[in-house]
CHARMM internal coordinates of N, CA and C (Angstrom, degrees):
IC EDIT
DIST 1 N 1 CA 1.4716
DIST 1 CA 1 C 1.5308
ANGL 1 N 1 CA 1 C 109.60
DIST 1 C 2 N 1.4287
ANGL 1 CA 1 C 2 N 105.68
DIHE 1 N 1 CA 1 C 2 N 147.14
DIST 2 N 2 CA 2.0680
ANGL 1 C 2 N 2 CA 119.69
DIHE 1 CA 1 C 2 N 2 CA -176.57
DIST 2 CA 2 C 1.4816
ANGL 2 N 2 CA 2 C 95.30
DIHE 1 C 2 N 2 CA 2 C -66.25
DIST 2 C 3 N 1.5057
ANGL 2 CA 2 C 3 N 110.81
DIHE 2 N 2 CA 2 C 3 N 135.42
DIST 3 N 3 CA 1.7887
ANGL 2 C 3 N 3 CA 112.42
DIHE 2 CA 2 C 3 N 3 CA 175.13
DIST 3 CA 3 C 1.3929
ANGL 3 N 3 CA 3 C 94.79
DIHE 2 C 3 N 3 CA 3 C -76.51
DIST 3 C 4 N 1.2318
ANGL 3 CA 3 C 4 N 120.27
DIHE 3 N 3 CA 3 C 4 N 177.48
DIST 4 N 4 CA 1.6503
ANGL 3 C 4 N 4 CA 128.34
DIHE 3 CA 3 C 4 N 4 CA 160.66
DIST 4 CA 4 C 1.3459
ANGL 4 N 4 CA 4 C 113.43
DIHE 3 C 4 N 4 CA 4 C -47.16
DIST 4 C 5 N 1.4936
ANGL 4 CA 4 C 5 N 94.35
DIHE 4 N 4 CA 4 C 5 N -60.66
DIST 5 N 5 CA 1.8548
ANGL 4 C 5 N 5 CA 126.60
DIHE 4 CA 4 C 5 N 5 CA -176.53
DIST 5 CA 5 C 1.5497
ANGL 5 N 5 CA 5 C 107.61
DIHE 4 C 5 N 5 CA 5 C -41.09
DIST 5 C 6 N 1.3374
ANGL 5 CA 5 C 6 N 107.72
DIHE 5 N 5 CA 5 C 6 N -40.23
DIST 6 N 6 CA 1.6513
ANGL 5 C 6 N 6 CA 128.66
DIHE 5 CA 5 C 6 N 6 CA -175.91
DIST 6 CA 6 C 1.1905
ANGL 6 N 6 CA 6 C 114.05
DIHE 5 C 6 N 6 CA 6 C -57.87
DIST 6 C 7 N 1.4272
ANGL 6 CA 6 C 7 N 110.99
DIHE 6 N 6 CA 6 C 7 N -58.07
DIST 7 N 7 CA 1.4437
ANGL 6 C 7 N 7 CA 146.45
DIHE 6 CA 6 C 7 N 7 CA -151.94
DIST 7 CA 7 C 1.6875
ANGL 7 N 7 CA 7 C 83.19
DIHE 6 C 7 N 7 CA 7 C -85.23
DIST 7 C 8 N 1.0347
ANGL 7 CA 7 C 8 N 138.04
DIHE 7 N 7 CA 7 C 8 N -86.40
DIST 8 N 8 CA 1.3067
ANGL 7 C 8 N 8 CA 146.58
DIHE 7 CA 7 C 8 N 8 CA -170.72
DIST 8 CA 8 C 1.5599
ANGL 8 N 8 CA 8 C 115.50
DIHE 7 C 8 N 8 CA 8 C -21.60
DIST 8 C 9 N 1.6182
ANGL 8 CA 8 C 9 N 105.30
DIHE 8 N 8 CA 8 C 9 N -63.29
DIST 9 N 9 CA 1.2381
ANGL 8 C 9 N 9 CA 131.98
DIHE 8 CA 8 C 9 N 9 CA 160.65
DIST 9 CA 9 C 1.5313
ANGL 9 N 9 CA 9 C 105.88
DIHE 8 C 9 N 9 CA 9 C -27.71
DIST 9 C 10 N 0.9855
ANGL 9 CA 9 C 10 N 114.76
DIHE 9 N 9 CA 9 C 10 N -63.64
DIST 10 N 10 CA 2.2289
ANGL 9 C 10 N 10 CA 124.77
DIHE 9 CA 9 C 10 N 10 CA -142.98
DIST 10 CA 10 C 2.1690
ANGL 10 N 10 CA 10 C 72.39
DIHE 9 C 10 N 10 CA 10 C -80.88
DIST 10 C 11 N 1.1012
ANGL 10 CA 10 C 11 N 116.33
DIHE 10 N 10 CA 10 C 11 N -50.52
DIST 11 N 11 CA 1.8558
ANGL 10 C 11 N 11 CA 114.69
DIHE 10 CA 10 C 11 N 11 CA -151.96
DIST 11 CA 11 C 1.9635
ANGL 11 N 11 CA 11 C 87.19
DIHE 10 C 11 N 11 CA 11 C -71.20
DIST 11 C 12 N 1.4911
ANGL 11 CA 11 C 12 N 118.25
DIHE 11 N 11 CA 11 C 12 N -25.00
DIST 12 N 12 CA 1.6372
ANGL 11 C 12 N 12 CA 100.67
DIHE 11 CA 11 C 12 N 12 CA 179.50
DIST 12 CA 12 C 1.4503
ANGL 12 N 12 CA 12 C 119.77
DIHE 11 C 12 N 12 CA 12 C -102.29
DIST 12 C 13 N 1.4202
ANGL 12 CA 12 C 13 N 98.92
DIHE 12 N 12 CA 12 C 13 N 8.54
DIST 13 N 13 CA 1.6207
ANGL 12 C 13 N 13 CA 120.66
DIHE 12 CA 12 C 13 N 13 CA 171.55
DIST 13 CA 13 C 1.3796
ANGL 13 N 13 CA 13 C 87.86
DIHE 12 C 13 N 13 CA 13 C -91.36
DIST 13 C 14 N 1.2953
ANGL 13 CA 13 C 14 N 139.75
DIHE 13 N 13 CA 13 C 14 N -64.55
DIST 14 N 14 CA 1.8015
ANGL 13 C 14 N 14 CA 129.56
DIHE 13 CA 13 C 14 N 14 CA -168.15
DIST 14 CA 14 C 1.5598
ANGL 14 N 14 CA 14 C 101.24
DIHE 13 C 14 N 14 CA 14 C -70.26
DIST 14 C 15 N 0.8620
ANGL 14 CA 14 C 15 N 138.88
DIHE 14 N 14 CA 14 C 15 N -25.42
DIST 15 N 15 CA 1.6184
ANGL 14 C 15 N 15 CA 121.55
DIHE 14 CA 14 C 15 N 15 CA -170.93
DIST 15 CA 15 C 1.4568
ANGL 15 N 15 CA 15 C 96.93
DIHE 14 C 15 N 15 CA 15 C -92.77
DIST 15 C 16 N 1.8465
ANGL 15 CA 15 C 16 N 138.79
DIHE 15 N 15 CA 15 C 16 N -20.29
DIST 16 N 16 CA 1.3808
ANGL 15 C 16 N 16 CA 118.40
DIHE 15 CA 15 C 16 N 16 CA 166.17
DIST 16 CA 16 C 1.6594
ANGL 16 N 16 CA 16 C 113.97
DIHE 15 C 16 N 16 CA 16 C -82.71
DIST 16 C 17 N 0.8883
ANGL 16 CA 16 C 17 N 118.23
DIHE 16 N 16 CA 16 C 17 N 7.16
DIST 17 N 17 CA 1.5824
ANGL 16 C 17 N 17 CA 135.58
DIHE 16 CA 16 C 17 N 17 CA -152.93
DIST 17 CA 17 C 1.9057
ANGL 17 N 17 CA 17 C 93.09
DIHE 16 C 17 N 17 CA 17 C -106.80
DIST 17 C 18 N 1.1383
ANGL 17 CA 17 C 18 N 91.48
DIHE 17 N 17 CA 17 C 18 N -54.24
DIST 18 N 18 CA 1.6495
ANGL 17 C 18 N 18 CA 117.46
DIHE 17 CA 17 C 18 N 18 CA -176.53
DIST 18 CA 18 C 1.9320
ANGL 18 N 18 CA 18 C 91.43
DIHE 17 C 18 N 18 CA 18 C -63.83
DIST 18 C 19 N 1.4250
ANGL 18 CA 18 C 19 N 115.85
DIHE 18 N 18 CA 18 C 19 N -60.35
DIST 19 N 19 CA 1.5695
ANGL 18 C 19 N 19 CA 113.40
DIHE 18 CA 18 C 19 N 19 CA -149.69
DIST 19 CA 19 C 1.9863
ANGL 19 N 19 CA 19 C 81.97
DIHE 18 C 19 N 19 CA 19 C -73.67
DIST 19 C 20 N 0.5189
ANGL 19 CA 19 C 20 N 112.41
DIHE 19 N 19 CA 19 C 20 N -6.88
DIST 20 N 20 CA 2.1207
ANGL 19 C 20 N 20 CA 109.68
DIHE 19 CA 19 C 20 N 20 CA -151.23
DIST 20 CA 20 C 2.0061
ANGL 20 N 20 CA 20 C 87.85
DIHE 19 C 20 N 20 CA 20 C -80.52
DIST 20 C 21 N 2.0859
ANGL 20 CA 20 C 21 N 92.20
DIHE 20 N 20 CA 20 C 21 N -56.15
DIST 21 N 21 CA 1.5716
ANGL 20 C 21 N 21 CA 91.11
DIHE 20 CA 20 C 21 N 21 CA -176.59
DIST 21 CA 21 C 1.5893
ANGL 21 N 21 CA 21 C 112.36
DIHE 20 C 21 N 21 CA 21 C -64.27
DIST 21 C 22 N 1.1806
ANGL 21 CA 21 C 22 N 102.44
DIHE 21 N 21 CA 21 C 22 N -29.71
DIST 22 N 22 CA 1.8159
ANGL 21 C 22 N 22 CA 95.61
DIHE 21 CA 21 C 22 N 22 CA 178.15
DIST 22 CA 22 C 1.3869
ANGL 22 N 22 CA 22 C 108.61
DIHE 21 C 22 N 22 CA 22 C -59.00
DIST 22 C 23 N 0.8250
ANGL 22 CA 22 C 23 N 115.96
DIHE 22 N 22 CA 22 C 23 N -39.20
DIST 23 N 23 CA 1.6928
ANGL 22 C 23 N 23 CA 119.64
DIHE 22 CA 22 C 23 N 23 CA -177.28
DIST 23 CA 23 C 1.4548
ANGL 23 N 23 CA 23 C 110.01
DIHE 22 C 23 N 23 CA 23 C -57.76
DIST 23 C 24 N 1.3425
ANGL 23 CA 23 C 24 N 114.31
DIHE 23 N 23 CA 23 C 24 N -66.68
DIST 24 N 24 CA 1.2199
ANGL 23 C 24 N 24 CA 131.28
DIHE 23 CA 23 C 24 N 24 CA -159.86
DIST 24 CA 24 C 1.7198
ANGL 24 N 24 CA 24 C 102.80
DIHE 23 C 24 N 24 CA 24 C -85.45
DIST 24 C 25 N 1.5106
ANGL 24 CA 24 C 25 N 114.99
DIHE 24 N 24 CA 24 C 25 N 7.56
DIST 25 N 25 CA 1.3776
ANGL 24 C 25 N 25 CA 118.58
DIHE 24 CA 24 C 25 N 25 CA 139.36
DIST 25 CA 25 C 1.5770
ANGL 25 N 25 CA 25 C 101.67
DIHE 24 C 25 N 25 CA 25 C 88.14
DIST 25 C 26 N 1.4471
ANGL 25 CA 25 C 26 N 124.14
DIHE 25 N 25 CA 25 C 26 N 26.45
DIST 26 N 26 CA 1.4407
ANGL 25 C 26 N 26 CA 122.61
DIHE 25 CA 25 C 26 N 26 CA -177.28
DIST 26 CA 26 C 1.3110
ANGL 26 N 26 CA 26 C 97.19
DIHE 25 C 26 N 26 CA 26 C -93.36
DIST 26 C 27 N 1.7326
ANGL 26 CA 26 C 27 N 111.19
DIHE 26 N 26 CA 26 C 27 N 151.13
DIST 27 N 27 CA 1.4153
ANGL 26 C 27 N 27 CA 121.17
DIHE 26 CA 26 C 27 N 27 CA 179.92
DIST 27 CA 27 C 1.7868
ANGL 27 N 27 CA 27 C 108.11
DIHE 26 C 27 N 27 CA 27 C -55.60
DIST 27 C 28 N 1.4848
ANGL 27 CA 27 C 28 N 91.56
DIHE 27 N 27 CA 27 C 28 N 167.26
DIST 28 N 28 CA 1.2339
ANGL 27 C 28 N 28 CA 113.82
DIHE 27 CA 27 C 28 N 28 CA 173.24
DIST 28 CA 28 C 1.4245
ANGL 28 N 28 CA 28 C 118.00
DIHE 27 C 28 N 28 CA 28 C -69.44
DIST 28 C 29 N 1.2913
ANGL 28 CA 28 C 29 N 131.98
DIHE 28 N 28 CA 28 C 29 N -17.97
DIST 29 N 29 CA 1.2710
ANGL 28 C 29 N 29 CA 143.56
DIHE 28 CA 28 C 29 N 29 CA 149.24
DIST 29 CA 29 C 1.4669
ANGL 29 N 29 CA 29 C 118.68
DIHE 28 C 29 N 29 CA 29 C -32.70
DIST 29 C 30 N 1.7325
ANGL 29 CA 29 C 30 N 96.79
DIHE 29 N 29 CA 29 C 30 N -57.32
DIST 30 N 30 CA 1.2611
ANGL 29 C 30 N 30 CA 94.11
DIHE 29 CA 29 C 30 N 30 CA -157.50
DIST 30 CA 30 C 1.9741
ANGL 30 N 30 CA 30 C 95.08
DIHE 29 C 30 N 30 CA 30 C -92.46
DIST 30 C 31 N 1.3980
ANGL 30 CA 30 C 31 N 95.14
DIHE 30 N 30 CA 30 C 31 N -11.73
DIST 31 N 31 CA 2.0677
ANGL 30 C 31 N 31 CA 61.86
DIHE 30 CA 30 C 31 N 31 CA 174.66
DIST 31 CA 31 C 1.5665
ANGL 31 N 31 CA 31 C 125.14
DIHE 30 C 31 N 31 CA 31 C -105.82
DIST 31 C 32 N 1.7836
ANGL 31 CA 31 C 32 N 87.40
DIHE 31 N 31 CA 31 C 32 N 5.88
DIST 32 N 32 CA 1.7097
ANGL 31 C 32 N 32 CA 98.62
DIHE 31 CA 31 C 32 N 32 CA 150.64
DIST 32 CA 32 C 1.5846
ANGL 32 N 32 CA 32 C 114.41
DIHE 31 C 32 N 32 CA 32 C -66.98
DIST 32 C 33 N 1.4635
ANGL 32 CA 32 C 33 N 140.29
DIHE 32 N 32 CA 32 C 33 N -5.98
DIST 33 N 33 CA 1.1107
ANGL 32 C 33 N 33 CA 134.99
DIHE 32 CA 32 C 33 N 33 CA -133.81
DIST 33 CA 33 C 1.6618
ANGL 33 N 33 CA 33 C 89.67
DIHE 32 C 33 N 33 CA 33 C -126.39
DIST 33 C 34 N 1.7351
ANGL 33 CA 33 C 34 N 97.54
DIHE 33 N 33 CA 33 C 34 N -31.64
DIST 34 N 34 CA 1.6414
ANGL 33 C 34 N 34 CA 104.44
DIHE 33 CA 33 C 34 N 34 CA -170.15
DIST 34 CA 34 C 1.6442
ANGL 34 N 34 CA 34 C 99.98
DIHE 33 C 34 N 34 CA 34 C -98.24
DIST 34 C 35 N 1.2721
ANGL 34 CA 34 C 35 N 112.13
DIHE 34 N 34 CA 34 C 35 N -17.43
DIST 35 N 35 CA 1.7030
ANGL 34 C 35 N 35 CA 106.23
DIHE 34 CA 34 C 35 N 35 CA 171.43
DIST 35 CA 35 C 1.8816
ANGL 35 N 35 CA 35 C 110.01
DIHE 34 C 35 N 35 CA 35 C -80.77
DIST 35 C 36 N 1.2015
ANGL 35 CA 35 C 36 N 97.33
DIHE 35 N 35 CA 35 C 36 N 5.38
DIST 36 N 36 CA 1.7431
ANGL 35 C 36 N 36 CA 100.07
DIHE 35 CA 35 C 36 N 36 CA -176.66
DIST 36 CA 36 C 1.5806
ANGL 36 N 36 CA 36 C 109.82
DIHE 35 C 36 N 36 CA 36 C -125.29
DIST 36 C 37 N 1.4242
ANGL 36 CA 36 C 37 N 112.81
DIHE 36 N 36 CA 36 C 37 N 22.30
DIST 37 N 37 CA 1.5244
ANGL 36 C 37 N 37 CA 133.20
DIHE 36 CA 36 C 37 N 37 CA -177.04
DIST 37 CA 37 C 1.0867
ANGL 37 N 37 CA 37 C 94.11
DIHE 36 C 37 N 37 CA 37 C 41.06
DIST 37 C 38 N 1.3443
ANGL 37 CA 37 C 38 N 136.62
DIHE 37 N 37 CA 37 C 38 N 78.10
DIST 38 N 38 CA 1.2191
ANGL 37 C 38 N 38 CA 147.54
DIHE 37 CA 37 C 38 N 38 CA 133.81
DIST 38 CA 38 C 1.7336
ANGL 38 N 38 CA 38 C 121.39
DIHE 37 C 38 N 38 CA 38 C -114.91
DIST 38 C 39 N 1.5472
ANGL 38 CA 38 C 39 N 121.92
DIHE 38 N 38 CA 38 C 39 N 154.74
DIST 39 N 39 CA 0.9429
ANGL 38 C 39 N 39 CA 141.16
DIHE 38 CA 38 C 39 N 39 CA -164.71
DIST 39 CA 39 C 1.6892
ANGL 39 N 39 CA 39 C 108.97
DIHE 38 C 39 N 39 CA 39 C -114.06
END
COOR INIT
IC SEED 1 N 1 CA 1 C
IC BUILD
């Protein structure tokens, strides 16, 4: 089973992952694509 600690981790790894593509100006596609652990 995911610890909290785990879980916490992976959701503030997708929201800098998420702010990085906003920045760097990639469609909305694709950071629907990275909020759904996809590549």
């Amino acid at each position: 089973m995911i610890t909290i600690n785990t879980y916490k981790a992976h959701i503030d790894i997708n929201i800098s992952t998420r702010k990085l593509a906003e920045l760097t100006g990639l469609s909305k596609s694709t950071i629907n694509n990275i909020d759904c652990g996809k590549t």
